[in-house]
N, C-alpha and C positions, 0 to 999 in steps of 0.2 A: 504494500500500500504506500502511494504517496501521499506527505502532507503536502498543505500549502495555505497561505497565510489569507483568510477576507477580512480587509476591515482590521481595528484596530482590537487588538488582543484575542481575535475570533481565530481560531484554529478548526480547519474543515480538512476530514479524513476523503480521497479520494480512493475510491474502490473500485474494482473490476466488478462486472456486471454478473462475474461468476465468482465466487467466495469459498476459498478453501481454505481453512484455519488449520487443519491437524489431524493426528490421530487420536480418534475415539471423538469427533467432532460428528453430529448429526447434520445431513443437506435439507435442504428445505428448496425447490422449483419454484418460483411464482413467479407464472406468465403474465404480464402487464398492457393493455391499449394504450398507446402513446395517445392522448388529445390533449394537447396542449391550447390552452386558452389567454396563459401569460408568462412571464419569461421562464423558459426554459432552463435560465441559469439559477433556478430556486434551486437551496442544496438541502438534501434533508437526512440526518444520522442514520448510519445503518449498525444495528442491533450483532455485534459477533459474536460475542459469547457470554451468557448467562450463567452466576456464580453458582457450583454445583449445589448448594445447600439452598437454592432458591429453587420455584416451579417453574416448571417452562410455561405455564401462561402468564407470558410477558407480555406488556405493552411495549411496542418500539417502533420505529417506522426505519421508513427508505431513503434513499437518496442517490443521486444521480442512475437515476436508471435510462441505462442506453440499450439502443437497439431494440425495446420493448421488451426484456428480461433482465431479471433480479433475482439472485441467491440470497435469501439471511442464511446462517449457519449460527447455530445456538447448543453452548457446550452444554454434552448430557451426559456426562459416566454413569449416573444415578438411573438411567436407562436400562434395565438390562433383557429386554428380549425387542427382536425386530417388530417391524406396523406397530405402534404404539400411536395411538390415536391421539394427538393431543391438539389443543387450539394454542396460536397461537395472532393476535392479536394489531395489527400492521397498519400504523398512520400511513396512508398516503397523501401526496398531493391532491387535490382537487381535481386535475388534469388529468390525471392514471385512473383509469377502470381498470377494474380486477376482471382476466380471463378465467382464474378459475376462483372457486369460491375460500374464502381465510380463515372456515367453520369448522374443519374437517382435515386437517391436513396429516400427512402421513410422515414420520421420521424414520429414517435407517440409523443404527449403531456400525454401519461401515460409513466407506468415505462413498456409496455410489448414491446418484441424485434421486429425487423422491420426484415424482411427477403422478397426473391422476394421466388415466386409459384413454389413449387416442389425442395425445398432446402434441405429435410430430406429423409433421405431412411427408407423406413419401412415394414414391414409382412402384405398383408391382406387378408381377404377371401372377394370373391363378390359373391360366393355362399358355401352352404354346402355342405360338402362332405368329400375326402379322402385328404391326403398327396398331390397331385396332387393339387389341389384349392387353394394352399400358391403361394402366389405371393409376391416379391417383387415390392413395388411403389414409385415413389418421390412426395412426399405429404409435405405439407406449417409445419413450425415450429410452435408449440403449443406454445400458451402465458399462460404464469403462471397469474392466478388472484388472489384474495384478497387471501391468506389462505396458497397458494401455492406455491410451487419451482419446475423451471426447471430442467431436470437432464437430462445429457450427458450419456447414458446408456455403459457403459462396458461393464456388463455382465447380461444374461436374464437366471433365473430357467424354467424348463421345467418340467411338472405334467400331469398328466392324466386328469388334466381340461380342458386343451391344446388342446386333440382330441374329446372330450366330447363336449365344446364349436365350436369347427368346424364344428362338424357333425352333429350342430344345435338345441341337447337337450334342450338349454337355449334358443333357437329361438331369434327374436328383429333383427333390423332394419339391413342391407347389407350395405356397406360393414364394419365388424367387423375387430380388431386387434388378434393378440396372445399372447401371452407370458403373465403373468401377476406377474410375481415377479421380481425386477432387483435390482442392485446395480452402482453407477457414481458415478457422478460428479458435483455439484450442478452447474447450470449457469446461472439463474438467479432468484431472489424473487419478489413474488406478494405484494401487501399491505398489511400489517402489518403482515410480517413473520420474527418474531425474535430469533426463536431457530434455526436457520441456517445459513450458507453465504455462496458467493460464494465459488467454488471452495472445500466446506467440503466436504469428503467421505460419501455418502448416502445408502439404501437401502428403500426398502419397495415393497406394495404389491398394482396392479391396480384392477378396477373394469373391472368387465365382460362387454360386449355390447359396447365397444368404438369403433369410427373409427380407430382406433391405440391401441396397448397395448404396452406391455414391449419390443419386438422385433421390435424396432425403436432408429433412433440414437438420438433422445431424446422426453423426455414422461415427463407428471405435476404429480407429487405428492402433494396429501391432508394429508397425513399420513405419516412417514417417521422414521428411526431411524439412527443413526450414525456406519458406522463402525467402530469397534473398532480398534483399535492401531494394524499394523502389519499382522490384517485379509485382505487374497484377495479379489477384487470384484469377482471373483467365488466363494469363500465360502460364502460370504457374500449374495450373488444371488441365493444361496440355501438353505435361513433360513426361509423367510417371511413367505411361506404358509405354509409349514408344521407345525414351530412354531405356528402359531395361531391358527392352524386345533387342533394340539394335545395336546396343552394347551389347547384349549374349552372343544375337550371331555373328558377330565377328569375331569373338575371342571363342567358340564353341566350334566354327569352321575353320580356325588355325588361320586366319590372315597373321599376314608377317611382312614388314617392311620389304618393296620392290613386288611384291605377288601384284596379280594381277585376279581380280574378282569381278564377276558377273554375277548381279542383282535381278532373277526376273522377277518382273512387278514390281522395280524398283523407284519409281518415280512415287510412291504412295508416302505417305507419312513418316513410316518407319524406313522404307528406303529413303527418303532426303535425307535423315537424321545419320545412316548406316552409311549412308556416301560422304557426307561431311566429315564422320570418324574417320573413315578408312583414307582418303586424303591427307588427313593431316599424321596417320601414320605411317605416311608414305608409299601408300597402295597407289594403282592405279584402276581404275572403275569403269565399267560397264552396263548400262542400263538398259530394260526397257521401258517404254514410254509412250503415252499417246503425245499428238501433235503439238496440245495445248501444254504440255508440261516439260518439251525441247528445251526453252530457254532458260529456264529455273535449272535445270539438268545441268545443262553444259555451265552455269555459271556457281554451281555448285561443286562441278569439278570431273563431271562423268562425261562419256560416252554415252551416246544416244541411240540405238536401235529400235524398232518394232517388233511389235506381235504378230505371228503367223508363222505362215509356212516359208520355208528357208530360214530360220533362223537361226541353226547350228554354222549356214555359214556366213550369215551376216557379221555375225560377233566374231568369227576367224579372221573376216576380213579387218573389221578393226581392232584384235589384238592374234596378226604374226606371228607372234612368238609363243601363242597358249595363253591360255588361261588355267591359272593354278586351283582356283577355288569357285565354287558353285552355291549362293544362295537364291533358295525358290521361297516366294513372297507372293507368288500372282496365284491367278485360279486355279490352280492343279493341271493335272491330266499331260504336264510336258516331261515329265522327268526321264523317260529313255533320251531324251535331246539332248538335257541338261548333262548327263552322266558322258554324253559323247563329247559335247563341251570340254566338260571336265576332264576327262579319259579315265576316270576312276570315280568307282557310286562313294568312295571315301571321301571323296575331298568334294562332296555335294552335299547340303544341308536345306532341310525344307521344316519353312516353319507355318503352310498352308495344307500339302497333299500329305495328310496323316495313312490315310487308307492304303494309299501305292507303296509309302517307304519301307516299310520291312520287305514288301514283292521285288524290289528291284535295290534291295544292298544298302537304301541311302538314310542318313540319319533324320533323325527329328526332332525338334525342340519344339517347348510350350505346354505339351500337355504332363500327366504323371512323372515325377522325378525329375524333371528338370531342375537342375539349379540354379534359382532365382538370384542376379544381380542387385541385393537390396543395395548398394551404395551407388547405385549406376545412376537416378533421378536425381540426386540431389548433386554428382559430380556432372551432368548437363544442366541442370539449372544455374551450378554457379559460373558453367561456361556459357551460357545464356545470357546471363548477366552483366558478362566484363565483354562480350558482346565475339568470342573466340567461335560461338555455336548458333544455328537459327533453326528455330522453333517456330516459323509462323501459324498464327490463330488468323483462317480463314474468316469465318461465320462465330460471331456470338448471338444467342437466341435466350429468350426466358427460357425456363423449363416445362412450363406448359406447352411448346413447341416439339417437347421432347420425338414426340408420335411421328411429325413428319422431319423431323433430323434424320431419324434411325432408317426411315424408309430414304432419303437421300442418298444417305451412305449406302446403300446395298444396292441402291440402283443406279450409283457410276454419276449421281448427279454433283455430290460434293467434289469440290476441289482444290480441297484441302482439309487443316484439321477444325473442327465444330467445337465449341464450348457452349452447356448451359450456364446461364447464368439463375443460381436458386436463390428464389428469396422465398417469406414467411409466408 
C-alpha cells in the first residue's frame, strides 16, 4: 500500500482494488456499479483487519474503488471452519451501488476469494461445433491455488486452436472454454507465489479442456510472464502461443546457424515469428505464401514460394545447395514432398499433419508430451519491446465479436493475428 499526504495532517491509505493482507487472513469479493454523480476523487477508508478478540460485524466502509471492484479483507483466526456466514456491514459512497447484496456474505479461512454463483462472465461450448455453439455464461470466480494467480483478463489472443478445439479435434469432457492466451491484471495469489503481486501487468498461455479459458473476465495462471514497460495488453495477448509454438520448432527440428529451412504455411503467425528467429540465428528461410503476404515475407527475411503442384522443385530452385530442415505449418496432406525436400522424414517436423506423421517416419510436436517452452513468451515479448522482434496485432475486436473472429480465422479470411478485447 501506498500512503500519500491530502490536506493538512490528513493521511489517506491508497489500496489496490484487490487486498491481500496474509496468512490466515479471510477474502471478502464485492462487486460494485460505478455511478458516479460527484467527484470521483472522494477517498473513503478501507477496513483491513479487524482485532481478533473483536466480531466480524464490523462497520467500515470503502474507498477508492477502481474498475468497479473492491476487496475488504478482515482478520479472522477466531474462525475456524470454512462458509461461515457472517455480515459484515460496508459505508459506501452514495455513487457505488452494490452488485451483490452486504446481508449474507461468505468468508474463506484460506487466502482464495469469496464470491456469490455466477459472478464472472465467460465463453463456452456445451457442444461441438460451429461459430454458433459460443455462448456467453455467468459462471463462479476461479480460486487461484498453491502455485497460482488470478488474472482480470483484458485482452484474449485468438489462433486456429480456437476453432480446432471447438469442433472437438481435442475431444474431453463438455462444457469447454476458448481462448487460450491473454494478458490483465493480476488479482489475487495462491500459496506461495512470489514472483508476482497484485495488480502487476500479466500474460500467458491456458491449457486446453477447461471449463473456462482465456475468454473470461478472469482465469488462474500456473505459468505467466510480465508485460513489459509501455507494451499493450493486446500486444501482449498476442505473444504467448505463437512465441512458444515457434521457438519449439526451431530448437525441436535442430536448426543451426548456416542451415537452410523451409516453413510450409509459413507466412501464418507463427511462421512470421519462426522466420524472424531463425534469421537472426543465422539461418536462411524459405516460405510458403499467398500473394498478399510476398512482401511482409521477403522483408522479414524469407524466401517466397507457393502452394501447389511443383513445389519440391520450386524450393530446389531457390535453395541449390538443399535444404537441411523441414517445418510443416500448413494444411496437411504434403509431407511425402516435404521429406523429399528434406531427403530425410528426420530432419522434417510437423506441427499440423498429426494423423500422416508416424505413417511416413516424421516427427511431431504440440500434442501429448511435448515439451513446453514456458520461458519462450516472455523472452519474445521482451524482444518485442526493445523492438529486436514483431509481433503484429492485425484486428482488435470486443469479445462479443468472439463468434465471427473464430469463423474468420478458419476461413482464410484473417490476415493476421486477432485480439479480443474483454471487458465486464
Amino acid at each position: 500500500m501506498r500512503e500519500e499526504q491530502r490536506g493538512a495532517g490528513e493521511r489517506v491509505e491508497e489500496n489496490p482494488p484487490w487486498c491481500h493482507v496474509g496468512g490466515g487472513v479471510l477474502h471478502l469479493l464485492l462487486q460494485v456499479r460505478e455511478e458516479p454523480v460527484g467527484s470521483a476523487e472522494e477517498s473513503f477508508a478501507l477496513v483491513g483487519e479487524v482485532p481478533e478478540e473483536r466480531s466480524l460485524h464490523q462497520a467500515g466502509s470503502l474507498r477508492n474503488v477502481r474498475d468497479g471492484r473492491a476487496v475488504v479483507a478482515v482478520f479472522g483466526e477466531q474462525v475456524e471452519s470454512r462458509g461461515l456466514q457472517a455480515q459484515l456491514r460496508i459505508r459506501l459512497p452514495s455513487w457505488h451501488a452494490p452488485i451483490v447484496p452486504d446481508d449474507s456474505l461468505c468468508y474463506r479461512r484460506d487466502d482464495s476469494l469469496c464470491h456469490r454463483e455466477g459472478d464472472v462472465r465467460a465463453v463456452q461450448i456445451d457442444e461441438f461445433g460451429g461459430p454458433e455453439v459460443l455462448r456467453f455464461v455467468e459462471t463462479d470466480a476461479p480460486a487461484p491455488g498453491a502455485g497460482r494467480i488470478l488474472v482480470e483478463v483484458r485482452a484474449c489472443g485468438m489462433n486456429p486452436a480456437d476453432w480446432v478445439v471447438r469442433e472437438g479435434a481435442l475431444g474431453g469432457p463438455l462444457p469447454q472454454g476458448t481462448g487460450f492466451e491473454i494478458a490483465g491484471v493480476v488479482a489475487a495469489l495462491g500459496e506461495g507465489v512470489e514472483t508476482a503481486a497484485v495488480g502487476d501487468s500479466v500474460f500467458g498461455v491456458l491449457n486446453f479442456g477447461g471449463a473456462t479459458a482465456g475468454a473470461a473476465q478472469f482465469v488462474l495462471l500456473e505459468h505467466w510472464g510480465a508485460v513489459p514497460d509501455g507494451m499493450s495488453f493486446e500486444q501482449a495477448a498476442a505473444i504467448p502461443m505463437i512465441a512458444e509454438t515457434a521457438v519449439r520448432v526451431i530448437e525441436e527440428v535442430g536448426l543451426a546457424e548456416g542451415h537452410t529451412v523451409f516453413l510450409n504455411g509459413g507466412s501464418g503467425a507463427v511462421g512470421q515469428l519462426a522466420t524472424q528467429i531463425a534469421v537472426q540465428r543465422g539461418a536462411h528461410v524459405i516460405v510458403t505464401s499467398g500473394e498478399a503476404k510476398d512482401a511482409l515475407m521477403h522483408e522479414l527475411g524469407a524466401k517466397v514460394t507457393r502452394y501447389g503442384q511443383g513445389l519440391e522443385q520450386r524450393v530446389r530452385d531457390l535453395a541449390p545447395q538443399g535444404v537441411d530442415r523441414v517445418v510443416d505449418m500448413g494444411p496437411g496432406g504434403v509431407l511425402p514432398t516435404l521429406i523429399a525436400i528434406a531427403g530425410d522424414p528426420s530432419h522434417v517436423l510437423t506441427i499440423t499433419d498429426f494423423e500422416n506423421a508416424a505413417r511416413f517416419g516424421v516427427r511431431s510436436s504440440g500434442r501429448e508430451g511435448t515439451v513446453v517452452r514456458l520461458g519462450a513468451p516472455q523472452m519474445v515479448a521482451d524482444a518485442v519491446a526493445a523492438g529486436s522482434l514483431n509481433v503484429p496485432v492485425w484486428r482488435i475486436e470486443p469479445w462479443e465479436k468472439i463468434a465471427e473472429v473464430q469463423d474468420d480465422i478458419k476461413c482464410g479470411r484473417a490476415r493476421g493475428k486477432t485480439v479480443l478485447r474483454v471487458s465486464a
